[in-house]
C-alpha positions in Angstrom: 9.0 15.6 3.7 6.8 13.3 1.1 4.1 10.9 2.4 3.2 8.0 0.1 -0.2 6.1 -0.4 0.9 2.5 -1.7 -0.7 -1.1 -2.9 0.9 -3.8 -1.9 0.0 -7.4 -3.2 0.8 -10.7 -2.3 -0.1 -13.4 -5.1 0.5 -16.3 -2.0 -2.7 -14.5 -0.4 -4.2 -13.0 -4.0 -4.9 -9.7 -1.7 -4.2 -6.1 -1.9 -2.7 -4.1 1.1 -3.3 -0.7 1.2 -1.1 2.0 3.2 0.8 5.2 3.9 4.1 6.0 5.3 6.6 8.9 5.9 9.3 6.2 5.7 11.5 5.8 2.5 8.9 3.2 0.5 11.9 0.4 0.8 12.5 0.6 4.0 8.7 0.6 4.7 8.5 -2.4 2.3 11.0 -4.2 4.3 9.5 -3.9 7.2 6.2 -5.1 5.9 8.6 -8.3 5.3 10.3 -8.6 8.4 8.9 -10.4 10.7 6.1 -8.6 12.9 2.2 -8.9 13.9 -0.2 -7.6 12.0 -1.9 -8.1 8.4 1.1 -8.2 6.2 2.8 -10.8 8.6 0.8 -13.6 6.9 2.4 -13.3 4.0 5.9 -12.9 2.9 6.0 -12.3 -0.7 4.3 -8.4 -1.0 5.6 -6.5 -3.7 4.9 -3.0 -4.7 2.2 -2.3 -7.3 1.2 1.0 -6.7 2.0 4.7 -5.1 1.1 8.4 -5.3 2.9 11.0 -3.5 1.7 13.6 -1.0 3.2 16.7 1.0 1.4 15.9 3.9 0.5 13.4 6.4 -2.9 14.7 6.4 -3.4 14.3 2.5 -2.1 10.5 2.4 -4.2 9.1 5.2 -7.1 10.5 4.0 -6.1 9.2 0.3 -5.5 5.8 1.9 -8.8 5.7 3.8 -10.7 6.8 0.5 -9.5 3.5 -1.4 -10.2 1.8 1.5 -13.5 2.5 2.0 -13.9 1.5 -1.9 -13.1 -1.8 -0.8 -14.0 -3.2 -4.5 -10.5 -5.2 -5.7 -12.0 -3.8 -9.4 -11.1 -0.4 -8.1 -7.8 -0.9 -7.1 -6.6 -3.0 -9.8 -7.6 0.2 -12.1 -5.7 2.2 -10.1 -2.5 0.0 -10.9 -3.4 -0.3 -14.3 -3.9 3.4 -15.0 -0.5 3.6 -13.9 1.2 1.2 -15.8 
C-alpha cells in the first residue's frame, strides 16, 4: 500500500492544506469536499497542487508534520513549484 503527503489550496481562502492519506488521492479529495467538520469544510473549492509518495504510514506523517512545522507559505509554494 502507498501513503501520500499532499497540498491542497483553496484560492476562496488563499490557504494551503497540508495532509496524508492511505486513501486513493480522489477519493480523499472528495471527501475533503463533501460536506464535514473540520478545516477543509470552510471552503469548497480545494484543488490539488502538490504530492509525494511513501511506502509507509510512518514515512508520510512524519513528511506532513515536517512541512507543517515550516509553516512559511514561501516554503510550500517552492515545493509546488519545484514540481511543476
Amino acid at each position: 500500500m502507498k501513503y501520500v503527503v499532499y497540498i491542497l489550496y483553496s484560492e476562496e481562502l488563499d490557504r494551503f492544506y497540508v495532509g496524508h492519506t492511505g486513501d486513493a488521492m480522489e477519493e480523499r479529495l472528495r471527501k475533503h469536499l463533501s460536506n464535514h467538520s473540520g478545516f477543509t469544510a470552510t471552503a469548497k473549492d480545494w484543488i490539488l497542487k502538490y504530492s509525494e509518495e511513501y511506502l509507509s504510514k510512518k514515512e508520510a506523517y512524519a513528511r506532513e508534520l515536517a512541512i507543517k512545522r515550516k509553516k512559511s507559505k514561501k516554503f510550500i509554494q517552492n515545493l509546488i513549484n519545484s514540481a511543476e
